[in-house]
Structures are given as structure tokens and as C-alpha cells.
N, C-alpha and C positions, 0 to 999 in steps of 0.2 A: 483471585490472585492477581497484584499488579502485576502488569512488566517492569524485567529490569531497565535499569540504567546501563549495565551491559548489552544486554539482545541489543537494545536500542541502538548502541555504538556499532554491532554488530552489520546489522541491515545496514546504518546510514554509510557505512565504508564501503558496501557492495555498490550501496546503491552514487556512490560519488562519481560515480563518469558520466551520470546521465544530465548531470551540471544542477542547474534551480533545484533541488531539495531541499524542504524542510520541513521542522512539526511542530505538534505543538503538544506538551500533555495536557491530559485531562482525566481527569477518576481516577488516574493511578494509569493510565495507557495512555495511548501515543497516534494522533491524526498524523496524517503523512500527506504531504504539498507537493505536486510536483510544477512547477511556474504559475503557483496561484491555484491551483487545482485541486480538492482532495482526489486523490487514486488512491489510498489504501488504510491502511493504520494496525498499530502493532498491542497486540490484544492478546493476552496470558501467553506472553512470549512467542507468540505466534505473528507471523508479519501475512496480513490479509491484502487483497488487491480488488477492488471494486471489479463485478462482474458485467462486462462488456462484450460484444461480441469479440473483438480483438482481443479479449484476456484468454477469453475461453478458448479461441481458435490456435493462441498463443499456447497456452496448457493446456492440453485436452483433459490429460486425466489427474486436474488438481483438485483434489478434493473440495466442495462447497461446503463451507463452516461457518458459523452464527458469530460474529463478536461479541455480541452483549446480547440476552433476553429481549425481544421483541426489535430487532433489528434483520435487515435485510443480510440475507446470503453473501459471502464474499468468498473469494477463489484464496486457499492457502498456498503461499508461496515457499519452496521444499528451500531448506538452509542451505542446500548445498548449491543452488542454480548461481551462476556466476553475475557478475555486475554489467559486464557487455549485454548477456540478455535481460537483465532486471534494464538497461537501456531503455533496449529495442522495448521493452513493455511497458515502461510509462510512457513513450512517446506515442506509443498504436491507441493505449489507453486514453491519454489524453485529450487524442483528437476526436473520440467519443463522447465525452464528458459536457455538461454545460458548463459555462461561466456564470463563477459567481455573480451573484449581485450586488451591487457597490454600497457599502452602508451610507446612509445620510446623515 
């Protein structure tokens, strides 16, 4: 099942205080950017967050769920958590994260 084009507007309005967001689709879902970043992506209407030690320390008890078949675990994010803390959590996330590499 894709995600909507709703869910999508949903998350991205929570997530709009935290400033640089963005995505990109693909297959029918949605990578999620935060300042250049992937942290998460939204997968059968489900908004997932790359698991970090600061995701998890962040949620403790979010459930770990597969986005796609042979893919790494990632922390679901509950609909109802607010935008101040979706914040505080790509920015703890982030600074986990590697940076990309620059194409040539």
C-alpha cells in the first residue's frame, strides 16, 4: 500500500517548526530530509524515524517496524506526538547521523 498525499501533509505540518524539512517520494512513499539528512520516511502511512541512540532514548517505548522487506528497523512515530517534540527529535537525531556524500 502507498502513502497518502495526505498522511504526508499531515507529518510535514507537525514536523514544520523544526525548520529544513523535506522529501522526496519514491515507490509510492516518502524519504524524509532533515538539513540534508535522511532521519526517517513515511511508509504505509506510517511516519518512521531512523533508530539512534537519541531516537530511542527519545521514545522509549516506540515500537520498532520494517518499512519495506529487507530493510533496517526504524522507531514509529505515534500521530498524535506533537511538532515541538518531532523538534527536539530530528535535531538529537541528526547529530547522530552521517553526512552525506557529495555526488560528483
Amino acid at each position: 500500500m502507498a502513502s497518502s498525499k495526505e498522511y504526508l501533509r499531515s507529518v510535514l505540518d507537525r514536523l514544520s517548526s523544526a525548520g529544513d524539512v523535506s522529501y522526496r517520494a519514491m515507490m509510492g512513499e516518502f524519504v524524509v530530509y532533515f538539513r540534508g539528512k535522511v532521519v526517517g520516511g513515511i511508509y504505509d502511512d506510517r511516519f518512521l524515524v531512523k533508530l539512534t541512540d537519541s531516537s530511542r532514548r527519545l521514545m522509549p517505548s516506540a515500537p520498532l517496524e520494517l518499512p519495506y522487506e529487507g530493510a533496517k528497523e526504524m522507531l514509529r512515530v505515534d500521530d498524535e506526538i506533537s511538532g515541538v517534540f518531532l523538534k527536539e527529535l530530528l535535531n538529537a537525531t541528526f547529530d547522530e547521523l552521517t553526512t552525506p556524500k557529495k555526488k560528483q
